[in-house]
MDTraj code that builds the backbone (N, CA, C; nanometers):
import mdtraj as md
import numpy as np

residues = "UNK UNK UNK UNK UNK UNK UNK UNK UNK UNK UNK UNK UNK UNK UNK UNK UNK UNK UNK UNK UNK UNK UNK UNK UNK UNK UNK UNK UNK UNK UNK UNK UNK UNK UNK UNK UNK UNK UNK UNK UNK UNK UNK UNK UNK UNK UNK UNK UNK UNK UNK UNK UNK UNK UNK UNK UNK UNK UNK UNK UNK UNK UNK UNK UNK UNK UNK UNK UNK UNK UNK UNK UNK UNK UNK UNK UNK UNK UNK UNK UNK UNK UNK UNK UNK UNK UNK UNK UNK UNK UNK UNK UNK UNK UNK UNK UNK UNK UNK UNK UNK UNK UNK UNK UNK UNK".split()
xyz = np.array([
    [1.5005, -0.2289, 1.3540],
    [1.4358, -0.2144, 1.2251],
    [1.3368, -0.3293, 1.2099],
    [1.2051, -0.2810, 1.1892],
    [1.0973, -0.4130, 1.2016],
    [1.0695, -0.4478, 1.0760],
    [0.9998, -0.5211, 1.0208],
    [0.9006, -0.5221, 0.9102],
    [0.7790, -0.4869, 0.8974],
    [0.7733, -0.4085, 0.8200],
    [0.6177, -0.3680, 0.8499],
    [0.5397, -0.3600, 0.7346],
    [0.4261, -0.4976, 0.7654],
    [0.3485, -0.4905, 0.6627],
    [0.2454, -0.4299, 0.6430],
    [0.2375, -0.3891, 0.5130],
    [0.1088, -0.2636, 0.4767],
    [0.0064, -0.3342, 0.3864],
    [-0.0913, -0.3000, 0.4369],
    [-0.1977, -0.3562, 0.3453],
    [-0.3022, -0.2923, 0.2967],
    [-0.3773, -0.3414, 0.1888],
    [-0.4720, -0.2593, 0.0995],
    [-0.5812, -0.3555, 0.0253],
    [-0.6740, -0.2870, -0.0210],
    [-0.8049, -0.3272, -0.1180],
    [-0.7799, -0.3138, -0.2348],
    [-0.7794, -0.4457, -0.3218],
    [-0.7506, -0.4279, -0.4692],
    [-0.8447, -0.5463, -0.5511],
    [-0.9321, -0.5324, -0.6198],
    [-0.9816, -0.6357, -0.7061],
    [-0.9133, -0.7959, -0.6996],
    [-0.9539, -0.8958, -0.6307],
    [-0.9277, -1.0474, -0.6080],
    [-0.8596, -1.0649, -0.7530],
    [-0.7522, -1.1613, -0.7451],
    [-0.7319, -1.2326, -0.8509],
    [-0.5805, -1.1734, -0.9178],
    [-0.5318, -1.0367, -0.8833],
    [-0.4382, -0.8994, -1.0117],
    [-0.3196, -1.0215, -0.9355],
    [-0.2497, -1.0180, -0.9834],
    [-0.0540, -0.9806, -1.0127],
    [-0.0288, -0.8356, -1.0187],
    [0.0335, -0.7817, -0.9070],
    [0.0498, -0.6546, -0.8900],
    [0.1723, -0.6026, -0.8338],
    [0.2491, -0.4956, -0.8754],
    [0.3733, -0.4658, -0.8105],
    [0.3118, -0.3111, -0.7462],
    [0.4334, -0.3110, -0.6275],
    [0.3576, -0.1393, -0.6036],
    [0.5057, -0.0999, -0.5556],
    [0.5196, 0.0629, -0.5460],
    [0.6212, 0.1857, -0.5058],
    [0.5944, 0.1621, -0.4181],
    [0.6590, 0.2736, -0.3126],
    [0.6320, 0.3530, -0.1985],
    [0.7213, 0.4484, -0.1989],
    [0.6622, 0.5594, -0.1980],
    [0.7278, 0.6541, -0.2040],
    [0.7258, 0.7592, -0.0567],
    [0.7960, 0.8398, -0.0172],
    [0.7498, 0.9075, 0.0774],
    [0.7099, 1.0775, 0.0145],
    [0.6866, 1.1556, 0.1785],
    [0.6145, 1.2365, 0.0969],
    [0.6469, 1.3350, 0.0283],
    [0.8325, 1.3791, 0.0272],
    [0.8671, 1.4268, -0.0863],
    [0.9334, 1.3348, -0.2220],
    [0.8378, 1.2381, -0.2515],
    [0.8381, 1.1638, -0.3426],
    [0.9400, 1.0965, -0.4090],
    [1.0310, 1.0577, -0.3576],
    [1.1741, 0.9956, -0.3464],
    [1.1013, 0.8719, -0.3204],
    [1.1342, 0.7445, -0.3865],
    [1.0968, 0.6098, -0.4268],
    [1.1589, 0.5736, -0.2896],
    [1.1264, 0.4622, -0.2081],
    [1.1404, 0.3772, -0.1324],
    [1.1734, 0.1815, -0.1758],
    [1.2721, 0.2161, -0.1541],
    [1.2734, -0.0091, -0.2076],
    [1.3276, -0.0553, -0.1548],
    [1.2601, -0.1063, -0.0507],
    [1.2894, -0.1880, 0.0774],
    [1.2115, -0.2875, 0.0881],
    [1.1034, -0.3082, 0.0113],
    [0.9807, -0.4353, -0.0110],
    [1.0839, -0.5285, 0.0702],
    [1.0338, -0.6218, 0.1135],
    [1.1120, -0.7473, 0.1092],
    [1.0237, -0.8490, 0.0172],
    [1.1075, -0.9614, -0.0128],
    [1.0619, -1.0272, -0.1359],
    [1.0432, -0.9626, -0.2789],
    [1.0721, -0.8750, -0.2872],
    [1.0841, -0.7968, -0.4423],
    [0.9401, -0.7032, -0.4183],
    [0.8974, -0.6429, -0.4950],
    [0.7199, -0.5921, -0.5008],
    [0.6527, -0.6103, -0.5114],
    [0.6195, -0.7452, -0.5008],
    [0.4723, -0.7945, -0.5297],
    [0.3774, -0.8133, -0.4181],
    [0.3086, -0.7481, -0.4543],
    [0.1957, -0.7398, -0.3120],
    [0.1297, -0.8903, -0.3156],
    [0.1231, -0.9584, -0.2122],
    [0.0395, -1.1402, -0.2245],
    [-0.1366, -1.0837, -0.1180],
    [-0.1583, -1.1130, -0.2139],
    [-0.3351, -1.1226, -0.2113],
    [-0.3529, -1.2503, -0.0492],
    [-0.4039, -1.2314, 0.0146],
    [-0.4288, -1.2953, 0.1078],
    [-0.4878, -1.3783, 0.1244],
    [-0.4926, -1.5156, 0.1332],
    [-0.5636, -1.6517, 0.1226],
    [-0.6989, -1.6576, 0.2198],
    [-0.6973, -1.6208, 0.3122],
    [-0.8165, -1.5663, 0.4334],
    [-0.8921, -1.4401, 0.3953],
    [-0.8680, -1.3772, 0.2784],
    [-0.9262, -1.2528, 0.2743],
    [-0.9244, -1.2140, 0.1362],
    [-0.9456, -1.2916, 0.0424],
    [-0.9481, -1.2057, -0.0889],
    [-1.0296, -1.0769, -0.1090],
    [-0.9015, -1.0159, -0.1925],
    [-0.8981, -0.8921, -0.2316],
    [-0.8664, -0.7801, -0.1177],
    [-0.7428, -0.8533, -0.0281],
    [-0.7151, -0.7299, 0.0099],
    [-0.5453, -0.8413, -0.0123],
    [-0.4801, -0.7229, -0.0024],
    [-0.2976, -0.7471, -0.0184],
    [-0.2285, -0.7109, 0.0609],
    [-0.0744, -0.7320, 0.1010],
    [-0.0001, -0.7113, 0.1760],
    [0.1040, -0.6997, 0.1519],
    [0.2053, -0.6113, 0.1197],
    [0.3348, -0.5734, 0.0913],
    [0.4155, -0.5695, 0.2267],
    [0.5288, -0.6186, 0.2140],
    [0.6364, -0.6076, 0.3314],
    [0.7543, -0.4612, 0.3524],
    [0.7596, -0.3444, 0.4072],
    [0.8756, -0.3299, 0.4137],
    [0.9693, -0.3506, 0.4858],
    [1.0983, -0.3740, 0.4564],
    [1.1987, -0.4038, 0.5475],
    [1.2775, -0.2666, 0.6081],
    [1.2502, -0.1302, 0.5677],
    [1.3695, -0.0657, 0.6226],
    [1.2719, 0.0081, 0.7243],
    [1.3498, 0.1056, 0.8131],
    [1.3166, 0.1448, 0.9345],
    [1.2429, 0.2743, 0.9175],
    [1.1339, 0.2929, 0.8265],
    [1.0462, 0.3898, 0.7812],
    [0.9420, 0.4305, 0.8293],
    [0.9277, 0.5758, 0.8641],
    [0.8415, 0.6494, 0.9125],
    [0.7822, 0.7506, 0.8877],
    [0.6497, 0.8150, 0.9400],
    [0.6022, 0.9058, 0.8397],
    [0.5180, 0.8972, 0.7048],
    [0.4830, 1.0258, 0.6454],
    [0.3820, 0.9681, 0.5885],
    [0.4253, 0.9651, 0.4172],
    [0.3726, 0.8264, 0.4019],
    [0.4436, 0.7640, 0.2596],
    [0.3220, 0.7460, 0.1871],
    [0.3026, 0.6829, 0.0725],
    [0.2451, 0.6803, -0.1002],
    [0.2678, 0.5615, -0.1186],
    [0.1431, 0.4616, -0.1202],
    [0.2047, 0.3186, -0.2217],
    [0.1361, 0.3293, -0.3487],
    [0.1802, 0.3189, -0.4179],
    [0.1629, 0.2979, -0.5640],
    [0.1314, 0.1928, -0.6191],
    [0.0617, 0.1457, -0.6622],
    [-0.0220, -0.0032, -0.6819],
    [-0.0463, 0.0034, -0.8309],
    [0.0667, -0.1295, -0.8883],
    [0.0312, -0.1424, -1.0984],
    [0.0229, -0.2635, -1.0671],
    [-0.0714, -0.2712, -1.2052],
    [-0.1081, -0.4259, -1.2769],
    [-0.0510, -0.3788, -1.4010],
    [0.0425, -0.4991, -1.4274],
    [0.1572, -0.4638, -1.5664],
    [0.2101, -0.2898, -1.5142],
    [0.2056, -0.2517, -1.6370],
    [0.2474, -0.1110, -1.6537],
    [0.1420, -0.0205, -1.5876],
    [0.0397, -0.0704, -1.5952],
    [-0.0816, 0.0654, -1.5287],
    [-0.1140, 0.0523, -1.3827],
    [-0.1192, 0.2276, -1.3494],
    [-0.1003, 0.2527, -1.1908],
    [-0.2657, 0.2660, -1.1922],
    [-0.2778, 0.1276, -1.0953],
    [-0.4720, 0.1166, -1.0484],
    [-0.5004, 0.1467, -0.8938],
    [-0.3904, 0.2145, -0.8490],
    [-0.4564, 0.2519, -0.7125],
    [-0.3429, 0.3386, -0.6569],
    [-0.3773, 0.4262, -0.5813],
    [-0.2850, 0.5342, -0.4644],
    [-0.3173, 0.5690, -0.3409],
    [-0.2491, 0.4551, -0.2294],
    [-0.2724, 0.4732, -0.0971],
    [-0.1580, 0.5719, -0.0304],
    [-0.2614, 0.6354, 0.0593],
    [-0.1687, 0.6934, 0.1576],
    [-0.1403, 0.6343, 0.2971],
    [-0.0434, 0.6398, 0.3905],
    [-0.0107, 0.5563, 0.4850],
    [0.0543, 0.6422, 0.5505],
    [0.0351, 0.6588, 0.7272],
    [0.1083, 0.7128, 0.8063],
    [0.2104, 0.5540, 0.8787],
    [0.3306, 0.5266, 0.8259],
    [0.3651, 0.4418, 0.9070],
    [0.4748, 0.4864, 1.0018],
    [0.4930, 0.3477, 1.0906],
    [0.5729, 0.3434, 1.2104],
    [0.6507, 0.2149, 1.1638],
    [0.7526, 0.2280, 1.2867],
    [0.8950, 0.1192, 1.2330],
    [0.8171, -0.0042, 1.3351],
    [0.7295, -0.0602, 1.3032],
    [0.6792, -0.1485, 1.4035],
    [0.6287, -0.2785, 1.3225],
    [0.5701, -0.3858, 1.3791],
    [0.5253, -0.5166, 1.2937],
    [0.3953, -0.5313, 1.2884],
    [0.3268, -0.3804, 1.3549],
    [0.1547, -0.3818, 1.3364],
    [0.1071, -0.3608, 1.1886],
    [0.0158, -0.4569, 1.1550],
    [-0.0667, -0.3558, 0.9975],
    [-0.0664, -0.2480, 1.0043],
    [-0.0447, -0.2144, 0.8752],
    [-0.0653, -0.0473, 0.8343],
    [-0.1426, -0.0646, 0.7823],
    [-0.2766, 0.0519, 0.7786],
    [-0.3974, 0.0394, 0.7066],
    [-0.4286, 0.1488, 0.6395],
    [-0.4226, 0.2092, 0.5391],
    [-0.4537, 0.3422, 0.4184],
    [-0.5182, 0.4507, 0.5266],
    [-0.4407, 0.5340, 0.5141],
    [-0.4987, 0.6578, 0.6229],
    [-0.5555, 0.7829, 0.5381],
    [-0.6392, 0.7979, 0.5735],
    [-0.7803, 0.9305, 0.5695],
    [-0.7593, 1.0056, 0.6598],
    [-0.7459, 1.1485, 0.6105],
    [-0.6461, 1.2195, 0.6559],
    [-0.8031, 1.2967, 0.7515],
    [-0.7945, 1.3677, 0.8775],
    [-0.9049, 1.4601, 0.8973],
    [-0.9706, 1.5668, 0.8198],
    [-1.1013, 1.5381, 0.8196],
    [-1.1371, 1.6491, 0.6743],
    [-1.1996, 1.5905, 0.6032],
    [-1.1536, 1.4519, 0.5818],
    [-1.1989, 1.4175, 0.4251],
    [-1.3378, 1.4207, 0.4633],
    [-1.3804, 1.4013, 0.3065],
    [-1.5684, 1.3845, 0.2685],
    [-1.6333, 1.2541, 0.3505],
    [-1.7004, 1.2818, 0.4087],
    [-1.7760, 1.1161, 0.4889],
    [-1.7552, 0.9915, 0.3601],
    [-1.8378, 1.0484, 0.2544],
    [-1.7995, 0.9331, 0.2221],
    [-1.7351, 0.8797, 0.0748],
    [-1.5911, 0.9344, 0.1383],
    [-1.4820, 0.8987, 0.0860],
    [-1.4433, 0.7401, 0.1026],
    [-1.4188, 0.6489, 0.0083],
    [-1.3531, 0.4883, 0.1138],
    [-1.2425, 0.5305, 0.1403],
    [-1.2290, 0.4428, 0.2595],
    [-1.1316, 0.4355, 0.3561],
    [-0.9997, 0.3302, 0.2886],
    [-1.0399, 0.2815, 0.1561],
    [-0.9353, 0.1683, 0.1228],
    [-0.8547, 0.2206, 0.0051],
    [-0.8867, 0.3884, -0.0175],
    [-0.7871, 0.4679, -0.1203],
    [-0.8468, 0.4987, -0.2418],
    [-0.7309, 0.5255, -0.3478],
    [-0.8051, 0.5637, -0.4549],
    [-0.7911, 0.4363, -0.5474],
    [-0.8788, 0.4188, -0.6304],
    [-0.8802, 0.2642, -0.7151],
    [-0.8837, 0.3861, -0.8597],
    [-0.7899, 0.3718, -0.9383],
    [-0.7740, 0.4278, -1.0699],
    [-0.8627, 0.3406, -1.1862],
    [-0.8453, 0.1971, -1.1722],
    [-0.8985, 0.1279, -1.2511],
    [-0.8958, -0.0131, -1.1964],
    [-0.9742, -0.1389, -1.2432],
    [-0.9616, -0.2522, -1.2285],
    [-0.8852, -0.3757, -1.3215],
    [-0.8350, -0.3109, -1.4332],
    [-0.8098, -0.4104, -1.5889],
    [-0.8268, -0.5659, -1.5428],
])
top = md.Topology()
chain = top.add_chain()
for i, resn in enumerate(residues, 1):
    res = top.add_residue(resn, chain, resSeq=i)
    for name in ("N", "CA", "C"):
        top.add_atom(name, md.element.get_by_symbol(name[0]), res)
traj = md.Trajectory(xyz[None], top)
């Protein structure tokens, strides 16, 4: 069972907790360190959440500042210790971003 951290694009600066859900939408809470995604010191405005359990397949992170949900990534992960990076499924619109959906910035 690895850790595998997932990461994403979110406005520099938030306090943010996020889900993960998989894809019949059954909550996942295995974060390690509780949910708070930590903003990256080498890279502002992108984040990194940890999970700890042995999860695979394709999952949903859910990204709030306070109570409001400001972003919905999708992720094909593996039980491994490589980044996971928001997956764009074949199909999509060219130019769709590749860093998910951003609901809002507050």
């Amino acid at each position: 069972m690895a850790t595998t951290p997932i990461e994403f694009r979110c406005p520099t600066g938030l306090t943010l907790t996020a889900k993960l859900y998989t894809a019949a939408d059954a909550l996942v809470t295995t974060f390690s360190g509780g949910t708070a995604p930590a903003e990256r010191t080498n890279a502002k405005g992108r984040y990194t959440v940890d999970e700890t359990g042995a999860t695979t397949g394709h999952h949903t992170l859910h990204v709030y500042s306070g109570a409001n949900l400001i972003a919905v990534f999708d992720y094909i992960l593996a039980d491994t210790t490589a980044v996971h990076f928001p997956h764009i499924a074949a199909g999509s619109p060219a130019n769709i971003t590749t860093e998910g959906t951003i609901l809002s910035s507050d």
